[in-house]
N, C-alpha and C positions, 0 to 999 in steps of 0.2 A: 622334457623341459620346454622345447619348443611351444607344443602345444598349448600350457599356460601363459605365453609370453603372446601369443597368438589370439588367443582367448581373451586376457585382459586388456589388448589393445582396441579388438571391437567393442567390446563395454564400453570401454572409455570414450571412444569415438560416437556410442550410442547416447551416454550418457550427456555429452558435450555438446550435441547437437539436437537434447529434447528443450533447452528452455530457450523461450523468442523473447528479443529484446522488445521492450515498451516502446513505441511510438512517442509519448506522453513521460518523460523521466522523471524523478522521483520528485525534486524539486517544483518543480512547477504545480506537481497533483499535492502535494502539501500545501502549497498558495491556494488551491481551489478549494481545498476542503477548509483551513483558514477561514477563507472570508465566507464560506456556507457557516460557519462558527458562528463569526460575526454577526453575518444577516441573521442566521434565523434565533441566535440566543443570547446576541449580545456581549459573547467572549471577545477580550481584547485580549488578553494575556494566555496562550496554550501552551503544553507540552506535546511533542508529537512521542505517543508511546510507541506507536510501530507505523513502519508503512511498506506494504506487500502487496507485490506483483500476482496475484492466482487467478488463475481462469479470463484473462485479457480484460483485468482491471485491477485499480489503484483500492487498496482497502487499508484505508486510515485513520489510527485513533485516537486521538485527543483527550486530554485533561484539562481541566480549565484552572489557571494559577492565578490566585489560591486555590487549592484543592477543597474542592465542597460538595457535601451530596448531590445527586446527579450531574455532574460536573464532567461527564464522562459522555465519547461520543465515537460512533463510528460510522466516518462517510465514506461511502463508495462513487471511486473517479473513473469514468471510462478511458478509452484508450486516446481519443480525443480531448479529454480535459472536461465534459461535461459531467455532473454532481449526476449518480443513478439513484441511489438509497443514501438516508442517514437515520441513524437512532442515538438514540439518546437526548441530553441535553434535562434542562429541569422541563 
C-alpha cells in the first residue's frame, strides 16, 4: 500500500507543478483582443467563447452579437498583452 500512496503523491506533485501562471491574466487579454475586434471589424457587441492559456499565450475567440456569418474570430494575446495572430472576422 505504501508504495501507491508514494507513487501518487509524486504525480501529483509532478502534475501540480507543470502549468506556469500567465504574466498577462485573463481579463485583461480579453480587453486586448476586444478592442483588435473593434479596430480591425468593427465589433461593438462580443461574446467571449473561450479564452486559453497554451503554449505562453492568450488564445481567444469571439462571436460578434448578433451572431452573423463570419462573425467569428480568434486572436492570439502574448504574455505581455501584445495581439500576435487573429483570424477571422467578415
Amino acid at each position: 500500500m505504501k508504495p501507491l500512496v508514494c507513487f501518487l503523491a509524486v504525480v501529483s506533485a509532478l502534475i501540480g507543478g507543470c502549468a506556469a501562471p500567465s504574466p498577462v491574466k485573463e481579463e485583461p487579454a480579453i480587453a486586448v483582443a476586444k478592442r483588435e475586434a473593434l479596430e480591425k471589424w468593427g465589433w461593438r457587441k462580443v461574446e467571449v467563447s473561450s479564452a486559453d492559456f497554451v503554449d505562453g499565450k492568450w488564445i481567444i475567440r469571439l462571436t460578434m452579437i448578433p451572431e452573423t456569418p463570419g462573425g467569428h474570430a480568434t486572436i492570439q494575446v502574448s504574455e505581455d498583452g501584445r495581439i500576435l495572430d487573429y483570424r477571422g472576422g467578415r
